[in-house]
N, C-alpha and C positions, 0 to 999 in steps of 0.2 A: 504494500500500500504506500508505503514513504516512497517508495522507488517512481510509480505512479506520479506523484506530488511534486516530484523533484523535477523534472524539465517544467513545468510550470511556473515553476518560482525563479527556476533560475531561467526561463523568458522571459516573467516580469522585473526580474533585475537586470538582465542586460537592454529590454527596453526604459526603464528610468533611466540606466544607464545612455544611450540612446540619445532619450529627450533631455537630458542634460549635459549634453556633448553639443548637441542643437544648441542651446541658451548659451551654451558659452561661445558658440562661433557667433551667432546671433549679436551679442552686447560687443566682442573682440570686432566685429564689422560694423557695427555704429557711427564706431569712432574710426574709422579709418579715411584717408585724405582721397578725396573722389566720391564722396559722396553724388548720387546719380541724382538733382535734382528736377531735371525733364522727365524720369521716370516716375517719379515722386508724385509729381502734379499730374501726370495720365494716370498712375491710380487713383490720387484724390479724384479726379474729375472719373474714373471709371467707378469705384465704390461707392462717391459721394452724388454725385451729379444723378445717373443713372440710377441710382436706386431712390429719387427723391418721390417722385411720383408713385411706387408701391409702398411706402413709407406712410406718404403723404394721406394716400386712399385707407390704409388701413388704421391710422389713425384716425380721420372724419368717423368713420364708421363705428370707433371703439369710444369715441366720443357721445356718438348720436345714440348707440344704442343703451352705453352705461347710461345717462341719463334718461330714457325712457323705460328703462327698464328700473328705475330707483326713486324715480317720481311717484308712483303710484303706492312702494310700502311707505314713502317717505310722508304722503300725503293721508294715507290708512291712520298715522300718528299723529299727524298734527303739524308735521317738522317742514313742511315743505322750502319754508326758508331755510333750511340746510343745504338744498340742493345742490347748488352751487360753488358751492365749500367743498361738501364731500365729494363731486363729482371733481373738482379742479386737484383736491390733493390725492385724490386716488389715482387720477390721472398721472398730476406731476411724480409722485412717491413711486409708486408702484406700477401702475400698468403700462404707462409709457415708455420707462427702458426694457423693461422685460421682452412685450411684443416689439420693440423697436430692434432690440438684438437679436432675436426669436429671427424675424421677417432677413436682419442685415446677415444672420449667418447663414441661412438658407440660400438667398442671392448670391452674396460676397464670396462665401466658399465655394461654392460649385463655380462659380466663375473663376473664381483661381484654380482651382482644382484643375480648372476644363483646360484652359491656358497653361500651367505650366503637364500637364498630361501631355497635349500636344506638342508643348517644346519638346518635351522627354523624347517620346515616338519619333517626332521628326529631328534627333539629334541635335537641336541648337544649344544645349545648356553645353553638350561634350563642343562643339563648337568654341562656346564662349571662353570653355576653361582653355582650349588649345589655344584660343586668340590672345589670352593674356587678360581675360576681363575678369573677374570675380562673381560669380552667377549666385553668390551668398549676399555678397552686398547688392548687386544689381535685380535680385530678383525676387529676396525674403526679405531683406531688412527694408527695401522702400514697400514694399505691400504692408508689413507690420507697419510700420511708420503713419503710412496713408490709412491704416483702417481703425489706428489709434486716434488718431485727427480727426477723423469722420465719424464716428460713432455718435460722440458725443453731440457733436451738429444735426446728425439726423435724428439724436432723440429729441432736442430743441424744437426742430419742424415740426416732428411727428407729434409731440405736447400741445405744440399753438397751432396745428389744423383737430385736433381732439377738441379743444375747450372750443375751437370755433363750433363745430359739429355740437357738442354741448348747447353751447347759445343757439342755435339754431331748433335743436330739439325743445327748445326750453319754451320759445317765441314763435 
């Protein structure tokens, strides 16, 4: 039975190990002189731009619906003037980053995913190392970079089109 147990664990340690070899080339490439920042700003504008409109929609929607769907017990009590409190800070607190991250890693990832897959298969990464380029900093630290940048923007949007959507259910 231990015998069993043992390639298992010692998978899960040589992948921590792994993902922590990742993190360190990751932060050692941060800082290194060349930073790519035309590649930088077509991911912002690819993660951020591009995913503002499903962002956008599903936050209206999570707006309109949490408010109709909270009016009615809110109104059963009495509290109806809560509405607007409880529906803005459950928005901003809670449900706005969640589905906001929820929606951007579904998009964001399969898009990376999809793009460097493609490099892989059609050889450009083995390319880039042959050319002298760095396919670590050129190709995972400005993606991380751009989707650290961008998150937090598109939870902003996706917060102020929800309370819009709110106001709108409300009136």
């Amino acid at each position: 039975m231990a015998e069993q147990a043992l390639p298992a664990w010692k998978r899960t340690f040589e992948e921590a190990g792994s993902q922590i070899l990742f993190l360190g080339s990751f932060f050692k490439n941060i800082f290194k002189r060349g930073f790519e920042w035309s590649e930088f700003i077509r991911q912002c504008y690819e993660i951020g731009y591009k995913s503002v409109t499903l962002v956008g929609l599903t936050g209206f929607i999570m707006g309109l619906v949490l408010t109709l769907q909270s009016r009615p017990t809110l109104s059963d009590f009495g509290a109806e003037s809560w509405l607007p409190g409880m529906v803005s800070l459950s928005i901003i607190r809670e449900i706005g980053p969640v589905i906001t991250a929820i929606i951007c890693a579904g998009r964001v990832a399969s898009s990376i995913g999809a793009e460097l897959g493609s490099m892989n298969v059609t050889e450009q990464i083995d390319a880039m190392e042959v050319s002298g380029a760095n396919p670590m900093q050129y190709l995972v630290v400005t993606r991380i970079l751009a989707t650290t940048l961008m998150i937090p923007i598109l939870t902003f949007i996706s917060d102020a089109v929800a309370l819009f959507g709110g106001f709108l259910a409300v009136n």
